[in-house]
C-alpha positions, -999 to +999 in steps of 0.1 A: +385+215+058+362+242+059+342+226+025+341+193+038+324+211+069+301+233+049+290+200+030+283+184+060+265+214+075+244+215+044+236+178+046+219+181+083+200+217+070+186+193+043+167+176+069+149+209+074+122+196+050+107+175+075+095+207+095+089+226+064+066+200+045+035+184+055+029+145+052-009+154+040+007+172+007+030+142+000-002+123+010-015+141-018+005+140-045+008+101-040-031+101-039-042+063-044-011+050-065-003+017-042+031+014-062+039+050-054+026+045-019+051+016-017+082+036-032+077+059-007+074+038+028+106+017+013+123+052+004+113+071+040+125+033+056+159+036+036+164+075+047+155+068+084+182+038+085+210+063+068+201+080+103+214+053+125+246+056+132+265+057+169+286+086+157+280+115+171+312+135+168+328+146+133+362+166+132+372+184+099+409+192+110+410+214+137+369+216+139+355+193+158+314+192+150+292+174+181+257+172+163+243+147+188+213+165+196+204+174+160+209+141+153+185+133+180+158+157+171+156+143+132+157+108+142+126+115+164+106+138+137+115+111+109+097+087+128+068+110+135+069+114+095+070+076+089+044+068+110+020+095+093+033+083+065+023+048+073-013+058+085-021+074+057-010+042+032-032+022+055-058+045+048-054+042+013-048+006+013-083-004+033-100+018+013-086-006-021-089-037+000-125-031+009-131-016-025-117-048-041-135-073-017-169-057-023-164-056-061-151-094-061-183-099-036-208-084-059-192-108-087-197-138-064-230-132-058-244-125-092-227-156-106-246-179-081-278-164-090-269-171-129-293-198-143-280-213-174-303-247-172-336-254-168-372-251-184-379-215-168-351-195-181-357-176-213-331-170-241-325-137-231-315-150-194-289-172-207-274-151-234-270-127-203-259-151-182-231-163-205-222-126-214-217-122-172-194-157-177-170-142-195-172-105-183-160-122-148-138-145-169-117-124-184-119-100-152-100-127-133-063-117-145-069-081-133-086-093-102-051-115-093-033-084-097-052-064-072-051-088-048-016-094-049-006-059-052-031-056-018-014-085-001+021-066-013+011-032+005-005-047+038+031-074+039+050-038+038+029-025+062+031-050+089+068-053+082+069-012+092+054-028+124+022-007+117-006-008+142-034-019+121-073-004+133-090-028+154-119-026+117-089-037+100-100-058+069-066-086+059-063-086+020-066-125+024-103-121+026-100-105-010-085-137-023-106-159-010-129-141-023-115-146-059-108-181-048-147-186-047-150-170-076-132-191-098-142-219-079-182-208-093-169-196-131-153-231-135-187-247-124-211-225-143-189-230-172-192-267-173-226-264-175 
């Protein structure tokens, strides 16, 4: 009896680590890796549901454990740490979002100034502007990624039930974004 106790002693102390560590150093280790950043909301999400339970009393023979108010005190500084945990993601994640949009914006724009046609545009212009084509072209795959991978981390996000910041940017602006911009590489290649 007295190792099954100890185990389960040891299994509450191991909860220690959520006074002992700082989100902003797991913040920091993660960096800007969205997978990573995903791992570890699901992984904090998983841990914090392990916590639910209407148990509160444990008896190892004779022993009889009450850990009600431990239990108590984790649950409420595991939320604390997932909701840290959370902010910074979002952080993170705008950042990539607005990042991404402004990249696939800059794209957008140059593409509709590209002049392929037409009795003013030199040589020079159009070999530039078909080098820019396919530059964007071949872009495209990486660019789907992104915004998927975006739309992935902001779907995990609101599934936390994270309050999003009123500047909040949705990662459906990025694809539409890259809808636009396949919409203009398909016409300027026609031409």
């Amino acid at each position: 009896h007295i190792q099954n106790l100890a185990a389960f002693v040891n299994q509450w102390l191991a909860y220690q680590t959520l006074w002992d560590s700082q989100v902003a150093d797991v913040a920091d280790s993660v960096k800007g890796d969205l997978n990573k950043w995903h791992s570890l909301i699901l992984e904090a999400s998983t841990a914090r549901t392990t916590l639910d339970s209407t148990a509160t009393m444990t008896e190892f023979g004779p022993i009889v454990v009450r850990y009600n108010k431990v239990q108590s005190q984790v649950n409420l500084k595991y939320d604390s740490w997932q909701k840290e945990l959370q902010t910074y993601f979002a952080a993170v994640l705008a950042e990539r979002i607005i990042e991404n949009f402004e990249k696939i914006s800059d794209a957008k724009t140059r593409l509709e100034n590209v002049s392929l046609e037409g009795s003013s545009v030199t040589t020079n212009e159009i070999v530039l502007g078909v080098t820019f084509l396919q530059e964007v072209n071949q872009q495209i795959p990486s660019w789907h990624k992104k915004t998927t991978e975006l739309g992935e981390s902001e779907k995990l996000l609101k599934r936390q039930r994270h309050a999003f910041r009123s500047d909040w940017m949705e990662a459906s602006l990025v694809g539409g974004q890259l809808q636009q911009v396949e919409q203009l590489l398909a016409k300027r290649m026609r031409i």
